[in-house]
FINU-31886 format. One record per residue: y, z, x of N, C-alpha, C in turn; residue in three letters; residue number from 1. Coordinates in nm, 4 decimals, m for minus. Layout:
REM FINU-31886
<lomi n_yy="Y" n_zz="Z" n_xx="X" ca_yy="Y" ca_zz="Z" ca_xx="X" c_yy="Y" c_zz="Z" c_xx="X" rest="Ala" nr="NUM"/>
...
//
This chain:
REM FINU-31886
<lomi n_yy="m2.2127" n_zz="m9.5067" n_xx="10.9468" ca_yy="m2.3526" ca_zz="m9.5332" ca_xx="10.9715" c_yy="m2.3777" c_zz="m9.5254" c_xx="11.1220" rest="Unk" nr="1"/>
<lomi n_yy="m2.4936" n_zz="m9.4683" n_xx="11.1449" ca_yy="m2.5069" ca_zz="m9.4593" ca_xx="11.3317" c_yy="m2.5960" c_zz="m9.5747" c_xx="11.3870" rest="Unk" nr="2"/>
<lomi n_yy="m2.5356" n_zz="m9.6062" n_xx="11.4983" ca_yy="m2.5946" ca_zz="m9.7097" ca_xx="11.5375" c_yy="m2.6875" c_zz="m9.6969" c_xx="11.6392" rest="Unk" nr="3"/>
<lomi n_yy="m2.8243" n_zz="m9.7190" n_xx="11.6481" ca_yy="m2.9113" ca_zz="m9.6611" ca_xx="11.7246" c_yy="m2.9126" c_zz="m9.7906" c_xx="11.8575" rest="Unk" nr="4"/>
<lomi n_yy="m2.9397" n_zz="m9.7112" n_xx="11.9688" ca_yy="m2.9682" ca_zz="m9.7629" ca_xx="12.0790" c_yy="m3.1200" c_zz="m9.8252" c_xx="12.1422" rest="Unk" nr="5"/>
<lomi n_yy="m3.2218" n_zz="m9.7000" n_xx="12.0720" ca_yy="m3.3299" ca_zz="m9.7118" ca_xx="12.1437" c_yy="m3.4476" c_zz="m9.6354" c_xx="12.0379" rest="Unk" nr="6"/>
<lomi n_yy="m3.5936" n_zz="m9.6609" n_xx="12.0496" ca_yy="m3.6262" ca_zz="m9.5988" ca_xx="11.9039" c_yy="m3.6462" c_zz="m9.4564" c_xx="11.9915" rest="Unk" nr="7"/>
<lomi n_yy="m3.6036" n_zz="m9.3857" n_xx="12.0592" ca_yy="m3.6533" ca_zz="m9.2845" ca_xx="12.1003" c_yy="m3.5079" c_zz="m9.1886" c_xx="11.9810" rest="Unk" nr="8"/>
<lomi n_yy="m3.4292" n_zz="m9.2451" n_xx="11.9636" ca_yy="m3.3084" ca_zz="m9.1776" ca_xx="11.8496" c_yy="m3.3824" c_zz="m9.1910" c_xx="11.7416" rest="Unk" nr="9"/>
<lomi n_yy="m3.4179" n_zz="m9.3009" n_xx="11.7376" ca_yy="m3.4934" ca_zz="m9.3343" ca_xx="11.5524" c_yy="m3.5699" c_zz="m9.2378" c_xx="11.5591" rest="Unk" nr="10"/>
<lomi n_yy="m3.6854" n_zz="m9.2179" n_xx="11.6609" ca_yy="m3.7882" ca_zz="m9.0656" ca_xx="11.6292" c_yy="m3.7347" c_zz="m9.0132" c_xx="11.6164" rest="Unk" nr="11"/>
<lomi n_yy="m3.6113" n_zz="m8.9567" n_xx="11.7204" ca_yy="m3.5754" ca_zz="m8.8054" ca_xx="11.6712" c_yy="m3.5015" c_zz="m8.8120" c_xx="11.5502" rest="Unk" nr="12"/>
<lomi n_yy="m3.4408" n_zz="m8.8728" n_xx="11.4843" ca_yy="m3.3643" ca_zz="m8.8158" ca_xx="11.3589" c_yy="m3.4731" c_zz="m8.8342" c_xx="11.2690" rest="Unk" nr="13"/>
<lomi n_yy="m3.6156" n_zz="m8.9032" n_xx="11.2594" ca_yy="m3.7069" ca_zz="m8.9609" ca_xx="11.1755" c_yy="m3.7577" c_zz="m8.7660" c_xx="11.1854" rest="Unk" nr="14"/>
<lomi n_yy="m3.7803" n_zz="m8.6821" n_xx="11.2893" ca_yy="m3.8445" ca_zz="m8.5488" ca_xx="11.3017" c_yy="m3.7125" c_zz="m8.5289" c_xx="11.2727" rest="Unk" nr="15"/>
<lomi n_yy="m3.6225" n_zz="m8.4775" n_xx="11.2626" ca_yy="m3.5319" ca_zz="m8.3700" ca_xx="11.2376" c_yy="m3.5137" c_zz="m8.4012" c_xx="11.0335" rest="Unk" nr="16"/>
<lomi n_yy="m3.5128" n_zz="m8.5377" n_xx="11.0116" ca_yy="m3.5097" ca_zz="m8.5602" ca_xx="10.8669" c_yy="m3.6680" c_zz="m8.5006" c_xx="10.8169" rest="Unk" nr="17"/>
<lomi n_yy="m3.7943" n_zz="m8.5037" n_xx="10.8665" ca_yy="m3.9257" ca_zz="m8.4594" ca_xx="10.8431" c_yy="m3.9038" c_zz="m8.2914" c_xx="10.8054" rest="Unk" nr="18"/>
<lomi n_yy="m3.8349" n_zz="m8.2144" n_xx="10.9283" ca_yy="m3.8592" ca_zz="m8.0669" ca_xx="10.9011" c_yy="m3.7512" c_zz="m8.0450" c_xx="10.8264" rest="Unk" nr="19"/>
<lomi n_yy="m3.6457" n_zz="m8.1260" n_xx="10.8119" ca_yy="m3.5550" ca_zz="m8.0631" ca_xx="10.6848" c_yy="m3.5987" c_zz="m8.0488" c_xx="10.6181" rest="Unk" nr="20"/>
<lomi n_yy="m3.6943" n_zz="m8.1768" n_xx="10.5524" ca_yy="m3.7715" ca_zz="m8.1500" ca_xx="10.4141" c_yy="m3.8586" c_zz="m8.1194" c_xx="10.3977" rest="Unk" nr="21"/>
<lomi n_yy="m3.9180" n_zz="m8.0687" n_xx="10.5295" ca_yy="m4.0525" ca_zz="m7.9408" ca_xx="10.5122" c_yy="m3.9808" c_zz="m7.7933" c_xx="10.4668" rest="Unk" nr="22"/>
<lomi n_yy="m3.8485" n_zz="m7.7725" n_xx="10.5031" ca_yy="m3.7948" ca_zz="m7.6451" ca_xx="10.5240" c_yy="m3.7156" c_zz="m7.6226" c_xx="10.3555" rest="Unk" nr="23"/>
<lomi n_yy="m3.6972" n_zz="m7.7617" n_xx="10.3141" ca_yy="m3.6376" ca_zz="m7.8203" ca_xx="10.2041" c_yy="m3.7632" c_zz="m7.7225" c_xx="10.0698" rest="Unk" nr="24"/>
<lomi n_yy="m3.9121" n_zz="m7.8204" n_xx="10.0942" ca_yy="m3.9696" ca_zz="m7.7425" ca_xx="10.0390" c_yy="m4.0257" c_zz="m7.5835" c_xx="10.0411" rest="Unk" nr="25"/>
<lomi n_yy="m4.0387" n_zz="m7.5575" n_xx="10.1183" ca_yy="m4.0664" ca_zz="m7.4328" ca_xx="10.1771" c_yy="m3.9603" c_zz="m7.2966" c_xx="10.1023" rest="Unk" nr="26"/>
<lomi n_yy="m3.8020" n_zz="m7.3495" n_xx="10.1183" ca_yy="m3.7411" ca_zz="m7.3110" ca_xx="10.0451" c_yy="m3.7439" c_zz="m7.2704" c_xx="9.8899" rest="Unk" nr="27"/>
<lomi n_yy="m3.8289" n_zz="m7.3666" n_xx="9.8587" ca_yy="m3.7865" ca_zz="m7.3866" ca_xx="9.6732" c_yy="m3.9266" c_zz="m7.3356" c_xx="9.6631" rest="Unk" nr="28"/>
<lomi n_yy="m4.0129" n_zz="m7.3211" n_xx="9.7831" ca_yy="m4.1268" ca_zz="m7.1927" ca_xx="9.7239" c_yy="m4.1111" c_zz="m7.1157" c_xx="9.7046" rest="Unk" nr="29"/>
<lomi n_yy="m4.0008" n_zz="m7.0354" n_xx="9.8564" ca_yy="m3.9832" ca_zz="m6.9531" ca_xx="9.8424" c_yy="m3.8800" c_zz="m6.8730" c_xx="9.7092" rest="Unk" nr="30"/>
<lomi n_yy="m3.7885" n_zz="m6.9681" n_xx="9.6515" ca_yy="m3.6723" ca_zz="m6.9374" ca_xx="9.5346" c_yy="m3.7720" c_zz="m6.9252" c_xx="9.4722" rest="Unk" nr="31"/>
<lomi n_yy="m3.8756" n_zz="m7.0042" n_xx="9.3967" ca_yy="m3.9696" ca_zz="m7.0143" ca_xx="9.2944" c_yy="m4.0587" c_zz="m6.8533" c_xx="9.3018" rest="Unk" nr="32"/>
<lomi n_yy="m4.0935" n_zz="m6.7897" n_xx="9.3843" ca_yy="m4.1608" ca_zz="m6.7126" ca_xx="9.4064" c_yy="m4.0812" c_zz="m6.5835" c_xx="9.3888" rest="Unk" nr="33"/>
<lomi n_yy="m3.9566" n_zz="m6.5937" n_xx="9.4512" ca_yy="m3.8608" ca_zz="m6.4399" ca_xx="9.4324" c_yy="m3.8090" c_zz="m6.4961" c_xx="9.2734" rest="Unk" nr="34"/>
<lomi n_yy="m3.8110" n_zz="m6.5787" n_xx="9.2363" ca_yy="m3.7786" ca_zz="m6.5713" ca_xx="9.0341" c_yy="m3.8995" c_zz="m6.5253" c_xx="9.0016" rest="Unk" nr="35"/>
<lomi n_yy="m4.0319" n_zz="m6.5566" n_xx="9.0217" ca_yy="m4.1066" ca_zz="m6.5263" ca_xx="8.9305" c_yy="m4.1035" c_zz="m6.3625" c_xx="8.9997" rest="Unk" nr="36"/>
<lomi n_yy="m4.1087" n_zz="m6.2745" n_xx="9.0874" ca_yy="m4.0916" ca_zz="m6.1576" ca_xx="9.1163" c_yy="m3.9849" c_zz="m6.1124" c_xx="9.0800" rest="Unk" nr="37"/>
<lomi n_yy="m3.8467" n_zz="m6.1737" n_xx="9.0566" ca_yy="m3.7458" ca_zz="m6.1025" ca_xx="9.0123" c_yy="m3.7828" c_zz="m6.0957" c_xx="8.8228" rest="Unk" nr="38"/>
<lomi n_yy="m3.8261" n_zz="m6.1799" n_xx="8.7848" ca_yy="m3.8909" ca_zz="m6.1621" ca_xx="8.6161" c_yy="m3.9372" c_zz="m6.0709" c_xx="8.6043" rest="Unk" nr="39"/>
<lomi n_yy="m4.0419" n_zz="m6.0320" n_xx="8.6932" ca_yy="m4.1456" ca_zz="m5.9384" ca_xx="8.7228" c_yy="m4.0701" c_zz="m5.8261" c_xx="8.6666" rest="Unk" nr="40"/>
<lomi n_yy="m3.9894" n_zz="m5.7922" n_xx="8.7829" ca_yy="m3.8719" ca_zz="m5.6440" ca_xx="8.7704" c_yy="m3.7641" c_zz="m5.6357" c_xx="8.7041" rest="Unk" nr="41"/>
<lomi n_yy="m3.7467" n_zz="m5.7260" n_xx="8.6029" ca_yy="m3.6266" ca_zz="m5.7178" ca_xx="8.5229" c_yy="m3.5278" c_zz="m5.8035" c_xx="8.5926" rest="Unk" nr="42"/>
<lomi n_yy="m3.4279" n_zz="m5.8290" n_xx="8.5101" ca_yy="m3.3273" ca_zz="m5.8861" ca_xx="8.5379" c_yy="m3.1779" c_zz="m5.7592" c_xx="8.6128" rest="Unk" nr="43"/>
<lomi n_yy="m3.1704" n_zz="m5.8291" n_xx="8.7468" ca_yy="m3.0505" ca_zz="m5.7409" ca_xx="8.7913" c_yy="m2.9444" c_zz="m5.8034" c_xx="8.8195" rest="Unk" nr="44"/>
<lomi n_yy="m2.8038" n_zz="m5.8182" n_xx="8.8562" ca_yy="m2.7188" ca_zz="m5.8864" ca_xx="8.8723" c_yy="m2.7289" c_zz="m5.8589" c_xx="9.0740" rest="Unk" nr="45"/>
<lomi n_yy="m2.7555" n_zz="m5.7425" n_xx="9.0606" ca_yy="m2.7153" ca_zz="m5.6942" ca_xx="9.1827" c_yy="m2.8042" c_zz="m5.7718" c_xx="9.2866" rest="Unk" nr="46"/>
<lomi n_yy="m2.9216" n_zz="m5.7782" n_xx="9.2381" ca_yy="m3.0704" ca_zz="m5.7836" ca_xx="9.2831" c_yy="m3.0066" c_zz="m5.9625" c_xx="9.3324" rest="Unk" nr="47"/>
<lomi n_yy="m2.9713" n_zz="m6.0108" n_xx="9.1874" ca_yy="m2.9420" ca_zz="m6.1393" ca_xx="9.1850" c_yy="m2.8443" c_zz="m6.2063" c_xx="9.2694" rest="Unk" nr="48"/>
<lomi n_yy="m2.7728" n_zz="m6.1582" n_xx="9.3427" ca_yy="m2.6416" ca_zz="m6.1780" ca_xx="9.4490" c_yy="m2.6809" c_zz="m6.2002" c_xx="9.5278" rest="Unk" nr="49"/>
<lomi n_yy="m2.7860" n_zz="m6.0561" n_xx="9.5886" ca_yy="m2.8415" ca_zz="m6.0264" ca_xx="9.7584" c_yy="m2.9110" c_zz="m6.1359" c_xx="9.7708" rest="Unk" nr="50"/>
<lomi n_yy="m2.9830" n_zz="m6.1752" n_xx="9.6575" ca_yy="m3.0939" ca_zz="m6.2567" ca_xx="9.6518" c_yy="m3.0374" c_zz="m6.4009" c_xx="9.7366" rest="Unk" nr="51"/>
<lomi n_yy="m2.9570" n_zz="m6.4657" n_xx="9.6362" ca_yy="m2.8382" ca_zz="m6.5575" ca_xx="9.6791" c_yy="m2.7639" c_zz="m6.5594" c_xx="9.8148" rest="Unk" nr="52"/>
<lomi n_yy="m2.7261" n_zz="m6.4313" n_xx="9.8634" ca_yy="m2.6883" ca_zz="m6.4469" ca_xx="9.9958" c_yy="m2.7764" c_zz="m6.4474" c_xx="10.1134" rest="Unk" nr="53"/>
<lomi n_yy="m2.8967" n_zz="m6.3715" n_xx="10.0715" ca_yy="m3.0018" ca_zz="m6.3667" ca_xx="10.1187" c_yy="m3.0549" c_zz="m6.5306" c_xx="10.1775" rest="Unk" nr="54"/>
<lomi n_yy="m3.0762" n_zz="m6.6015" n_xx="10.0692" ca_yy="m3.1059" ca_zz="m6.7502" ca_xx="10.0761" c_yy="m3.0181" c_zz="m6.8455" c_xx="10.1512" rest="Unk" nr="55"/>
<lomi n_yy="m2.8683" n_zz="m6.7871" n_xx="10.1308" ca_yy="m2.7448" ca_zz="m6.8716" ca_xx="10.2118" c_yy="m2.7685" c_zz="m6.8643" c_xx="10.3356" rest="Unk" nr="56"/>
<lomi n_yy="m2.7769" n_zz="m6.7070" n_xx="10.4101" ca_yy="m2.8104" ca_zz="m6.6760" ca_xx="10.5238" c_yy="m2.9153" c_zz="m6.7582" c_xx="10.5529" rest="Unk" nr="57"/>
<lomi n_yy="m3.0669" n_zz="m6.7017" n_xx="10.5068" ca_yy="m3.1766" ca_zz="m6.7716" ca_xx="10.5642" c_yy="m3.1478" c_zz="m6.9260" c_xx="10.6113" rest="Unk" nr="58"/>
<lomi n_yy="m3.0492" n_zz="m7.0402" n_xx="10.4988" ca_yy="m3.0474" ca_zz="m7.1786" ca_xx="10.5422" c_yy="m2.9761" c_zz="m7.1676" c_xx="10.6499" rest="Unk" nr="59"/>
<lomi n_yy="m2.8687" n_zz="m7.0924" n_xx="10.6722" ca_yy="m2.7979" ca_zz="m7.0915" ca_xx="10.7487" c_yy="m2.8358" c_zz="m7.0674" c_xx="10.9639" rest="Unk" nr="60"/>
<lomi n_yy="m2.9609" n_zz="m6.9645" n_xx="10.8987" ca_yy="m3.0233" ca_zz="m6.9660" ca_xx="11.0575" c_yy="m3.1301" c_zz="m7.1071" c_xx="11.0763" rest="Unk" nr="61"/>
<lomi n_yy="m3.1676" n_zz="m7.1406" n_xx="10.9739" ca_yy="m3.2421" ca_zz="m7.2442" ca_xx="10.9853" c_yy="m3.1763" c_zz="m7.3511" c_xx="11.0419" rest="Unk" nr="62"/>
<lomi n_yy="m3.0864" n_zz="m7.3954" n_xx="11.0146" ca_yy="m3.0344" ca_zz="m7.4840" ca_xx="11.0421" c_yy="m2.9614" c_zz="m7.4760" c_xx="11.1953" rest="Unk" nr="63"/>
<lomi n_yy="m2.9590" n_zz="m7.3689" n_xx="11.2220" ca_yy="m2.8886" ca_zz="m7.3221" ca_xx="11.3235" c_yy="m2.9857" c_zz="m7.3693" c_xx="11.4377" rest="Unk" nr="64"/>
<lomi n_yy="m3.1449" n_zz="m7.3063" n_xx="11.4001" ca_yy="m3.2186" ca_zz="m7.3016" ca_xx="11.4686" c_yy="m3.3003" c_zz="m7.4789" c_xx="11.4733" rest="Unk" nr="65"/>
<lomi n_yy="m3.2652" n_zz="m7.5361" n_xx="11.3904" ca_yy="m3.3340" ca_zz="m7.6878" ca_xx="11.3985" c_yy="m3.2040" c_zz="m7.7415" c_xx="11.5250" rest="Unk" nr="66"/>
<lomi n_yy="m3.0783" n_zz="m7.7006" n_xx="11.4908" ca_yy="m3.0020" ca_zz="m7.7850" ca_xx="11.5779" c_yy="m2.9920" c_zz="m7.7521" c_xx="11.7373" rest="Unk" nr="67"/>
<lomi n_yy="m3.0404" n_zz="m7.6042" n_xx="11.7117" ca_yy="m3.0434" ca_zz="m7.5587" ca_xx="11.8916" c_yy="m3.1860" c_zz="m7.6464" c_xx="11.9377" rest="Unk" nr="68"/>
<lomi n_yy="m3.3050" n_zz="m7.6548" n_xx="11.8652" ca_yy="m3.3926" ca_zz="m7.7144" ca_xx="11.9571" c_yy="m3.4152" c_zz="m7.9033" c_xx="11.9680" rest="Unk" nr="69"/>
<lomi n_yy="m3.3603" n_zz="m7.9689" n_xx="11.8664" ca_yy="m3.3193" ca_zz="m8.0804" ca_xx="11.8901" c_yy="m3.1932" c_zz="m8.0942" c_xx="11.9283" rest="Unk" nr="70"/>
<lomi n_yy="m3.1131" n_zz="m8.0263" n_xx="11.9725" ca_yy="m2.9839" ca_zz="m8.0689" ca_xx="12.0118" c_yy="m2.8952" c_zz="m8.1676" c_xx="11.9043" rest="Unk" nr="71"/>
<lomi n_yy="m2.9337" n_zz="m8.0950" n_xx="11.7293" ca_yy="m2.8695" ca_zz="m8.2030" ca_xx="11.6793" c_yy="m2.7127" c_zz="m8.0999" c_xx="11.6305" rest="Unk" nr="72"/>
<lomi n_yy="m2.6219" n_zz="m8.1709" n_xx="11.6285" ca_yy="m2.4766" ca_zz="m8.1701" ca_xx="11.5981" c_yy="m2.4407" c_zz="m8.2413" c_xx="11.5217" rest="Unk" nr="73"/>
<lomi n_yy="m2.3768" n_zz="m8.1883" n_xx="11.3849" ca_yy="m2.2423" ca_zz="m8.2767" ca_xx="11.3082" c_yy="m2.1259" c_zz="m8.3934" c_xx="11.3969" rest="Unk" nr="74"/>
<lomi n_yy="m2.1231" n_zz="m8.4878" n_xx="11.3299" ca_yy="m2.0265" ca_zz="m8.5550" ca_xx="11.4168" c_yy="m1.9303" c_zz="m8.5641" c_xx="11.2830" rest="Unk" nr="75"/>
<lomi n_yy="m1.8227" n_zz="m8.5619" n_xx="11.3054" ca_yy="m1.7564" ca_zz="m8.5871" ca_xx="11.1852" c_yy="m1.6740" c_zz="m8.7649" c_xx="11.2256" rest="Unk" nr="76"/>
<lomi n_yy="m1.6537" n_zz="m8.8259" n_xx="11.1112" ca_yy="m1.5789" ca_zz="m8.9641" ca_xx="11.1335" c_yy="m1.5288" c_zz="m8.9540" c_xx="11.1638" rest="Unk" nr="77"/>
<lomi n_yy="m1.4883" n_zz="m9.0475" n_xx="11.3243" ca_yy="m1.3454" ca_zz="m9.0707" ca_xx="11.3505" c_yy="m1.2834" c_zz="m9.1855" c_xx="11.3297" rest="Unk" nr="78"/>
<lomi n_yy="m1.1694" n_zz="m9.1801" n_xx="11.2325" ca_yy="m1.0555" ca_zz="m9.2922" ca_xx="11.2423" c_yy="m1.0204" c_zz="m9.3863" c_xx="11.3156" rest="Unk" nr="79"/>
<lomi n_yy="m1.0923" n_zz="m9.4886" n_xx="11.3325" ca_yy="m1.0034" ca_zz="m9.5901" ca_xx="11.4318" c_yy="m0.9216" c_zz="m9.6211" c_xx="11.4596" rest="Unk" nr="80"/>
<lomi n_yy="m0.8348" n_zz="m9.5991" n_xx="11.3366" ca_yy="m0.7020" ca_zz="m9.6678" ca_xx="11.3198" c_yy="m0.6987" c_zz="m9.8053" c_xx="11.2382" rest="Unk" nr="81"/>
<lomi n_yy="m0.8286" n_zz="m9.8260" n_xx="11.2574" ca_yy="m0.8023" ca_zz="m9.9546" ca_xx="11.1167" c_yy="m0.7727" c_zz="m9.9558" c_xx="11.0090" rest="Unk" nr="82"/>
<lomi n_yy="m0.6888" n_zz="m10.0325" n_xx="10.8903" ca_yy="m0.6691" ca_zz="m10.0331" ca_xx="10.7758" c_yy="m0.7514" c_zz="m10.1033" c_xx="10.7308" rest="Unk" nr="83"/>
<lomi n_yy="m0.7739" n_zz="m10.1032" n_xx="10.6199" ca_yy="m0.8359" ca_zz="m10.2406" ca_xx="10.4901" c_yy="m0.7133" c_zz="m10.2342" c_xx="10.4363" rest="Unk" nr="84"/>
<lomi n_yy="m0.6776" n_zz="m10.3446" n_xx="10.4271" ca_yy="m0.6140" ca_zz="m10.4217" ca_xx="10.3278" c_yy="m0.6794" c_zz="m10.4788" c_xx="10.2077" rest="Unk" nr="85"/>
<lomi n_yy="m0.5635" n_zz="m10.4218" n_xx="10.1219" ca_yy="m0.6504" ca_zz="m10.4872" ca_xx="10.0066" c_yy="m0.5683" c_zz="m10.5247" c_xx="9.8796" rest="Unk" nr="86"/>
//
């Protein structure tokens, strides 16, 4: 859990959690919209892949691009070294 210092952190992760889930929805318009166009044109497998990587990519710059302008970064846990006993 992160421990905040000052609310100027609380805003920013309060906006970076906001446009995820603007981008969150935005997304599932956009999936919703290339199914009902891929119905449209038949069913392709091929169609159906690009489509998929297509979408991987797109999150993939997105995210890229939310973290270059808030400066946000993964932190992964670090180990203290403490045990629980138990």
């Amino acid at each position: 859990m992160r421990v905040y210092t000052n609310f100027d952190q609380i805003d920013q992760d309060l906006k970076i959690l906001k446009l995820k889930k603007q981008i969150g929805e935005e997304e599932l318009r956009l999936n919703i919209n290339g199914a009902k166009s891929g119905l449209s044109m038949g069913f392709s497998p091929v169609s159906t892949i690009a489509s998929m990587i297509g979408s991987i990519l797109q999150k993939a710059v997105v995210a890229k691009l939310v973290s270059a302008i808030f400066g946000y970064k993964r932190v992964k846990d670090v180990d203290t070294g403490e045990q629980h006993k138990g």
